[in-house]
C-alpha positions in Angstrom: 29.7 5.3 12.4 26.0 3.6 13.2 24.1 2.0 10.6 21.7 5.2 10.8 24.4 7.4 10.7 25.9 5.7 7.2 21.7 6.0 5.9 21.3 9.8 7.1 24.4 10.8 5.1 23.0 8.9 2.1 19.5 10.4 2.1 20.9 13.8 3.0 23.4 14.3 0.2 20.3 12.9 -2.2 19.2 15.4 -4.8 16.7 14.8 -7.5 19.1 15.3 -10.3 20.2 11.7 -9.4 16.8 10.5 -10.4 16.4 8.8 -14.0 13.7 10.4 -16.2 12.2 6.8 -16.7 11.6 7.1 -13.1 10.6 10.5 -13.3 8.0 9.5 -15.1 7.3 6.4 -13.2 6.4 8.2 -9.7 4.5 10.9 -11.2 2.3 7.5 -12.2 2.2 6.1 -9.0 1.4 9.1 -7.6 -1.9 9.3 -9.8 -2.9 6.3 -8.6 -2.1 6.6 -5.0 -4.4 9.9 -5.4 -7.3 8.2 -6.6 -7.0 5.0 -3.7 -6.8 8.0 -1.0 -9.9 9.0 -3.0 -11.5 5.8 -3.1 -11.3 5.3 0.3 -12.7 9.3 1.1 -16.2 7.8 2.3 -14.9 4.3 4.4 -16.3 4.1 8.2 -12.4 4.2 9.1 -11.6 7.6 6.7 -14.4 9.5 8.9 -13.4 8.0 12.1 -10.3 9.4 11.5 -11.5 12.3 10.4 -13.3 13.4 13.4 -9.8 12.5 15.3 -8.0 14.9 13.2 -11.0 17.5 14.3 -10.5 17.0 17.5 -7.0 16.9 18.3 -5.3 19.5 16.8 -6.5 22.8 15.1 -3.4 23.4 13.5 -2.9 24.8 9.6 -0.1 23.1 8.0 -1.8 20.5 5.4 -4.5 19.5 4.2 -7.0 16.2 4.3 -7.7 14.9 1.0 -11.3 15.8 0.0 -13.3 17.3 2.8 -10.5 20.1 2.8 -10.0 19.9 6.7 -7.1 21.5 7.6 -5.0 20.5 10.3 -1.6 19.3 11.6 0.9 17.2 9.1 1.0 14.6 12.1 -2.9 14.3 11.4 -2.8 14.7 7.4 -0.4 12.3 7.5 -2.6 9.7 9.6 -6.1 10.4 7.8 -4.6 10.4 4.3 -2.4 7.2 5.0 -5.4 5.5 6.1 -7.6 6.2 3.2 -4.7 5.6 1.0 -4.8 2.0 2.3 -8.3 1.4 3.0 -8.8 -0.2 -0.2 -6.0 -2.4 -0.7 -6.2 -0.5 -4.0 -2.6 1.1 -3.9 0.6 -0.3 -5.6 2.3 -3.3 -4.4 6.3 -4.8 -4.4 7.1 -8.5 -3.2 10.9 -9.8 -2.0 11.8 -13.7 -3.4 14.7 -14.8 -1.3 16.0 -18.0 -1.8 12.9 -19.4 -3.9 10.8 -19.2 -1.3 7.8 -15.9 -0.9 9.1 -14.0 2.2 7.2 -10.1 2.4 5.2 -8.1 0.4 4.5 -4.6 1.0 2.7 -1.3 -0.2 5.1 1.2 -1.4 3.2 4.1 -2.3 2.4 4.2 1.8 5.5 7.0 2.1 3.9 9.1 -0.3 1.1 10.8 2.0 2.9 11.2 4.6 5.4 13.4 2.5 2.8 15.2 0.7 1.8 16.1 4.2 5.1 17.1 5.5 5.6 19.1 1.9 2.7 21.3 2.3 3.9 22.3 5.3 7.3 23.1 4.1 6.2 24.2 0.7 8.3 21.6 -1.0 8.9 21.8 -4.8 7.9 19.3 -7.2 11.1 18.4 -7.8 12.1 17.5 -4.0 8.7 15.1 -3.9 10.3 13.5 -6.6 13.2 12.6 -4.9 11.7 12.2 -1.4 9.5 9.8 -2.9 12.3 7.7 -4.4 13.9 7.9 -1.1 10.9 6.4 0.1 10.7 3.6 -2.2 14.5 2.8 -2.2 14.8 2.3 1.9 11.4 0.2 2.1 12.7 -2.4 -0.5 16.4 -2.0 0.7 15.1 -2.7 4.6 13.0 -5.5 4.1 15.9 -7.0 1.9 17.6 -7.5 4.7 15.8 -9.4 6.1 17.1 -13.4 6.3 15.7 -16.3 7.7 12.3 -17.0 8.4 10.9 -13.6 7.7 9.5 -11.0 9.7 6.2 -12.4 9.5 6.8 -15.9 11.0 8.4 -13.9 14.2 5.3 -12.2 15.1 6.2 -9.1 13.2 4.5 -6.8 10.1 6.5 -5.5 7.4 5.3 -1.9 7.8 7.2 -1.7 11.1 10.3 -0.3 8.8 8.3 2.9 8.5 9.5 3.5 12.3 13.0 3.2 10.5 12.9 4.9 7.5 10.0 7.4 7.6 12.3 9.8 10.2 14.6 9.7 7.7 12.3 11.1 4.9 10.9 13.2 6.8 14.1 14.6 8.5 15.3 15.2 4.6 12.4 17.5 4.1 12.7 19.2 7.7 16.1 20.0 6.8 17.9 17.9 9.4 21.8 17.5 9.7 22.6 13.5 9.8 23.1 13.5 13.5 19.6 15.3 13.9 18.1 12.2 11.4 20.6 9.2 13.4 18.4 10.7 16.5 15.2 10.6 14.9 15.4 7.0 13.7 16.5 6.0 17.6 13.6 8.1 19.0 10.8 6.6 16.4 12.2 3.6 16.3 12.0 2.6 19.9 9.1 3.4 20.5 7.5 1.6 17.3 6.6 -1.7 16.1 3.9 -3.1 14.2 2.2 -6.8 15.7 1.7 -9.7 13.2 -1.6 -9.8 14.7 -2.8 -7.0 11.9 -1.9 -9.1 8.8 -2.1 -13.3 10.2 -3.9 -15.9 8.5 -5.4 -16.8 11.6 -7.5 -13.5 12.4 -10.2 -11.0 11.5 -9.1 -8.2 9.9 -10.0 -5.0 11.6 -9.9 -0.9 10.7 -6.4 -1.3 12.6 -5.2 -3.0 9.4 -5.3 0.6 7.5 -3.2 2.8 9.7 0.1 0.4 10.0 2.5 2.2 8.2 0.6 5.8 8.9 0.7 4.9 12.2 4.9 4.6 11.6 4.8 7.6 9.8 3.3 9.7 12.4 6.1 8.8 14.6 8.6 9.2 12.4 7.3 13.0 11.4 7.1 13.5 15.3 10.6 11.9 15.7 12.0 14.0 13.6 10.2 16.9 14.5 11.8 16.2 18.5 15.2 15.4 17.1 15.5 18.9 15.2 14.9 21.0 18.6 17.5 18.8 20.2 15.9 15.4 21.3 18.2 12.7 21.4 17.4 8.6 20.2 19.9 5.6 20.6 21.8 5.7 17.7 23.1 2.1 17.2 19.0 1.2 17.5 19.6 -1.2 14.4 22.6 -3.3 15.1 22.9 -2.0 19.2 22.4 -4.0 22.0 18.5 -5.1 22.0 18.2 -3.2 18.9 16.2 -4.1 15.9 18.4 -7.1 14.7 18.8 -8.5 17.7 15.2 -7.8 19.5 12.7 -8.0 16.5 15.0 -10.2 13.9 16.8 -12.6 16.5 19.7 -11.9 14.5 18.5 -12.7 11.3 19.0 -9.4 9.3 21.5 -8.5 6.6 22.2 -4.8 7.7 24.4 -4.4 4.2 21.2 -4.7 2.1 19.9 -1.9 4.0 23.0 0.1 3.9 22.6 -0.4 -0.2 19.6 1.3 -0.1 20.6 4.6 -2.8 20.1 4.2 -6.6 17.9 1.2 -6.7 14.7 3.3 -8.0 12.7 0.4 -6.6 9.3 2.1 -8.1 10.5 1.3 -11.4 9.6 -2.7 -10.3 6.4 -1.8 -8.6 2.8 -3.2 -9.5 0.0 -1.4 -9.9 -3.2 -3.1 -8.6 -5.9 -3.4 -11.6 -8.4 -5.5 -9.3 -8.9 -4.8 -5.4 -7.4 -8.2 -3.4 -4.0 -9.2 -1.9 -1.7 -8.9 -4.5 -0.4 -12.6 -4.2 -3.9 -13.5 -5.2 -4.3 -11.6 -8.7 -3.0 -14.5 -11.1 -6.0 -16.5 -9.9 -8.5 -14.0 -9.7 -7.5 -12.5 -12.9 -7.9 -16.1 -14.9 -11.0 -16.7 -13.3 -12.3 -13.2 -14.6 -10.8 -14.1 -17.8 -13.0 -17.2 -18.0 -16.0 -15.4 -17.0 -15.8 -13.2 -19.4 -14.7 -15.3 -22.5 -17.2 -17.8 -21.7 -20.2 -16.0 -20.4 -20.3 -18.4 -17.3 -23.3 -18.0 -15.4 -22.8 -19.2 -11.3 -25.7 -21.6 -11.6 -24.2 -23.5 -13.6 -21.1 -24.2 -12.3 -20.2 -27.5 -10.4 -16.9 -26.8 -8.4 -14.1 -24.4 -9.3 -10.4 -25.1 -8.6 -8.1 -22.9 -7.5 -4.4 -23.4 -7.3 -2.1 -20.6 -6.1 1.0 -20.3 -4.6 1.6 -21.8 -0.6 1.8 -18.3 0.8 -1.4 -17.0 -0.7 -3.7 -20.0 -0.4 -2.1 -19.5 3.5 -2.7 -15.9 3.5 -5.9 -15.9 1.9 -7.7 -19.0 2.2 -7.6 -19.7 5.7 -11.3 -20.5 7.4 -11.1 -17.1 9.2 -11.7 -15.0 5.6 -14.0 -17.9 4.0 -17.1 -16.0 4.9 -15.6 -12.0 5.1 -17.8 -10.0 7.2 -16.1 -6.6 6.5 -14.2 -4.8 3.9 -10.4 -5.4 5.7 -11.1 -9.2 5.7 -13.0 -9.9 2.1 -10.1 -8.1 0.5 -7.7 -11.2 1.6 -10.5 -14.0 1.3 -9.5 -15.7 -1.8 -13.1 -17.1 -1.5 -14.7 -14.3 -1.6 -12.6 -13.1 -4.4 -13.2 -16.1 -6.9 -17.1 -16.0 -6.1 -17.7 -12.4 -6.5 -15.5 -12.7 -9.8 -17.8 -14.8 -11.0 -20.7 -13.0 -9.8 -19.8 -9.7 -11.0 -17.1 -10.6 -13.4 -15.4 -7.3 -11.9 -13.3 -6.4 -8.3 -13.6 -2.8 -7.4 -14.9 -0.6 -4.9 -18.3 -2.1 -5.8 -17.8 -5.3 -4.6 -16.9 -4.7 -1.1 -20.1 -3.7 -0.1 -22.4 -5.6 2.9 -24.9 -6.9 1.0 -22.5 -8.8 -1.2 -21.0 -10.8 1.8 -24.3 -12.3 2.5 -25.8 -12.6 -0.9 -26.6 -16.2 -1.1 -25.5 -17.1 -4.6 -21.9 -15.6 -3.6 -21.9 -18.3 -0.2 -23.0 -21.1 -2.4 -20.3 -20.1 -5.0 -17.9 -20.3 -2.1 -19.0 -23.9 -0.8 -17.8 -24.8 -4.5 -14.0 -23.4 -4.3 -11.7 -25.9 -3.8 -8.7 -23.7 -3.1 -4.8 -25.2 -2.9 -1.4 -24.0 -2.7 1.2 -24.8 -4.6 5.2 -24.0 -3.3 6.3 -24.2 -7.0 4.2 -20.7 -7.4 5.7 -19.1 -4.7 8.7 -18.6 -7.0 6.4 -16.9 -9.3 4.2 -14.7 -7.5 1.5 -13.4 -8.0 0.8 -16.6 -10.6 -2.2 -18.4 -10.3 -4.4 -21.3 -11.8 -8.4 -21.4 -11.8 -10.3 -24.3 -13.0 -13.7 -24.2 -13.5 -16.1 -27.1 -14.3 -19.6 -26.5 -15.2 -22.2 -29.0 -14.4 -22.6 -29.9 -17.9 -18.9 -31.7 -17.9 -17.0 -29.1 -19.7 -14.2 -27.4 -17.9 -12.1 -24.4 -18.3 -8.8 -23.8 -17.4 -6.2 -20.6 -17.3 -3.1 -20.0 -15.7 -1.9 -16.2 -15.2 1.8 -15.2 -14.3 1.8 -11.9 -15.0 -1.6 -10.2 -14.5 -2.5 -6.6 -16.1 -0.2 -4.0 -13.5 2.2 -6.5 -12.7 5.9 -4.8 -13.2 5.8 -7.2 -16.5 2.7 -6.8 -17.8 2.1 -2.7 -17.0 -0.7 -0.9 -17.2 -0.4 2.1 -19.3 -0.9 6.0 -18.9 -4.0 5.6 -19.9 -5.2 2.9 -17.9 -3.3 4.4 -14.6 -5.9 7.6 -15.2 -8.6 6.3 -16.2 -8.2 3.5 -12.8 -8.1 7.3 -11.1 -10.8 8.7 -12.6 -12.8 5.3 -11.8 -12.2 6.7 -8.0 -12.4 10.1 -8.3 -15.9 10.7 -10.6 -18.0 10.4 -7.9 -16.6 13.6 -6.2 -15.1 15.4 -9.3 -15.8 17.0 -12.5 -14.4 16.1 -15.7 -12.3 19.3 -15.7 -11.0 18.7 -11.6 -9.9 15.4 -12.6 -7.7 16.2 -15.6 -6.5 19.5 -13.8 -5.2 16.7 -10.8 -4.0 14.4 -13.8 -1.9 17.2 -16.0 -0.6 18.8 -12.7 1.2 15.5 -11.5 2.5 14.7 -15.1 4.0 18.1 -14.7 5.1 17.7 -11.1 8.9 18.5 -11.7 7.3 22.3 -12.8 5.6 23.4 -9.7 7.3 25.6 -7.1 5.1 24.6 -4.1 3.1 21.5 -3.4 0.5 22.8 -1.9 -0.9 24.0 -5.5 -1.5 20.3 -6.4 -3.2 19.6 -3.2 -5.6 22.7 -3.5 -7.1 20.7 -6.2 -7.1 17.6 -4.2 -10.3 19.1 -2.4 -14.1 18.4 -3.4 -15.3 21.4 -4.4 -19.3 19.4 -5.8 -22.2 19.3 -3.5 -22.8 15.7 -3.7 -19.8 14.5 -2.3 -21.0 14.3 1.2 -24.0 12.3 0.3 -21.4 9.5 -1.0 -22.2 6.3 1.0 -20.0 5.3 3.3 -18.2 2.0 2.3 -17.9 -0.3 5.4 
């Protein structure tokens, strides 16, 4: 039996009843926040880009485009809705340690469009989301647990590549595929599929490419599976075969019996919910320097240097000269730079701060020119923690260090903070009434018969909406 064989008999025998009613609860909370970043990221330059692709391409009537309503093909709901769940950076977060040393991080919630896509077209329960979102979450952490050595990353690699590998797989399970109709699907997606490091290295620009990795997986693995159920075949072994994934991609540095131990980890439990915008291996730092702000009512003039100490990986990741001086939204989300000085500007990191203007205001560059920023390999052990030390010009200096910062899986955010992070997205496009109607019909998503009713109220039904600016 190949390795995709063993996983397609897992995910099809799957059934919700096998789901906890912690974790119940726990997805129907991740899935209000992923809602409000696909929201947040409505009016981005990349959500309309994509937007007029969907227009273009296929006139279909299957789902449904968060906000403007547009309806069109899953394939396309999929894309434009992955993208704007991503754009910004917003959306919950999970991190591997192996062997005391920071390996991948990765963005869950990134199944979770393309399956509400997929659903509407098949006019899946609430109940089956549930579980295809578990599925979701179990096989991303379970695949990039396998992975050994060096990482994925120091090969060249992404992380969101696996959504070549598992996406067919959840989206087979909602197609209704038998297991050798999903063993093809993987082999069809999968070799065809790979993301480039080139999206996610310290030593580039971000682009708009950045927010349609894992959609872009996604989309093949709907299509995959779409080919494999009227008969298409894949190579089946395309994991442990001959030039397959271990060997090709991994060099033989993959432990295919983490994969294969994918069912009943309920990784979402464990996941982080993001309560500032930046890469999540950044958040103990920025969150002490906010702290500082605020408890101290430091004003930038004032300050002399500021000292940043983070973990190896991060001050790698995020403090290389590329993202210094961010010149778009994809970079200044990764510039721990950026991060520290608009902190300290603003004393806040939302959608707000990613805006033009604050990349070249010049008390933000002259706050920059004052960050020392260093990495530290003992904090890789405890990421996302983070030190920030700042010394005013007077002499007096403050210092905080932050392990666990508000959303961590330690430290969680509570109902009430996950909706009213939604509604921080969502009130520039809905009423009052729209926004708890979205909120009470996800905490309630094990009661309704068809999907498609929750995504009706995903749409903007105000006015104003298309006079939002565009966020660039």
């Amino acid at each position: 039996m190949s390795v995709t064989r063993e996983l397609a008999r897992q995910v099809h025998s799957f059934k919700f009843e096998e789901v906890p009613p912690e974790v119940v609860h726990q997805t129907k909370r991740i899935l209000v926040d992923t809602l409000g970043c696909a929201i947040g990221g409505f009016a981005s330059e990349a959500s309309k880009v994509v937007q007029e692709f969907a227009k273009e391409s296929s006139p279909a009537n299957e789902s449904t485009i968060i906000g403007s309503g547009l309806k069109t093909s899953c394939l396309n709901a999929a894309l434009v809705n992955g993208a704007m769940v991503r754009y910004l950076d917003y959306n919950d977060t999970a991190f591997i340690i192996q062997q005391g040393t920071y390996r991948t991080g990765y963005h869950p919630s990134e199944v979770i469009p393309t399956i509400l896509a997929l659903g509407e077209r098949q006019h899946l329960t609430g109940r089956d989301v549930i579980a295809a979102i578990n599925i979701g979450y179990d096989l991303s952490l379970a695949f990039l647990e396998g992975v050994t050595g060096a990482g994925m990353e120091k090969k060249g690699w992404n992380g969101d590549t696996r959504g070549a590998y598992i996406m067919p797989l959840v989206a087979g399970k909602i197609l209704g595929l038998d297991e050798e109709q999903m063993e093809n699907a993987v082999g069809i997606a999968a070799s065809c599929h790979a993301v480039l490091g080139i999206l996610d290295t310290p030593a580039e620009e971000y682009t708009m490419a950045k927010n349609i990795r894992f959609p872009m997986m996604s989309y093949a693995g709907i299509m995959a599976a779409m080919l494999a159920q009227k008969g298409f075949t894949g190579p089946k072994s395309i994991i442990e075969g001959h030039d397959g994934f271990v060997e090709s991609i991994m060099g033989g540095e993959y432990d295919v019996e983490k994969l294969l131990e994918f069912k009943d980890k309920f990784a979402i439990r464990d996941t982080c919910i993001k309560s500032i915008i930046a890469d999540f291996s950044s958040h103990g730092h920025l969150t002490a320097t906010l702290s500082l702000a605020r408890k101290y009512d430091i004003k930038p003039e004032d300050i002399s240097e500021i000292i940043i100490t983070t973990s190896k990986r991060c001050a790698e990741h995020t403090g290389d000269p590329v993202k210094k001086y961010p010149r778009n939204k994809e970079t200044a989300d990764h510039s721990s730079y950026y991060l520290t000085a608009i902190a300290l500007v603003d004393r806040q990191i939302g959608p707000e701060q990613f805006k033009p203007e604050k990349y070249d205001d010049p008390v933000v560059r002259q706050l920059i020119d004052k960050i020392v920023l260093r990495g530290d390999p003992s904090l890789d052990k405890a990421r996302p923690a983070g030190i920030s030390e700042i010394i005013m010009k007077s002499g007096e200096r403050y210092r905080l260090r932050v392990d666990y910062p508000r959303g961590h899986a330690r430290n969680p955010m509570t109902d009430q903070e996950v909706v009213e992070k939604f509604q921080s997205m969502a009130a520039g496009y809905m009423t009052k009434e729209e926004m708890a109607n979205v909120v009470e019909t996800v905490f309630r998503l094990e009661t309704i018969e068809d999907i498609g009713d929750l995504i009706e109220l995903l749409i903007f039904r105000t006015e104003s909406q298309e006079d939002r600016p565009c966020q660039k």
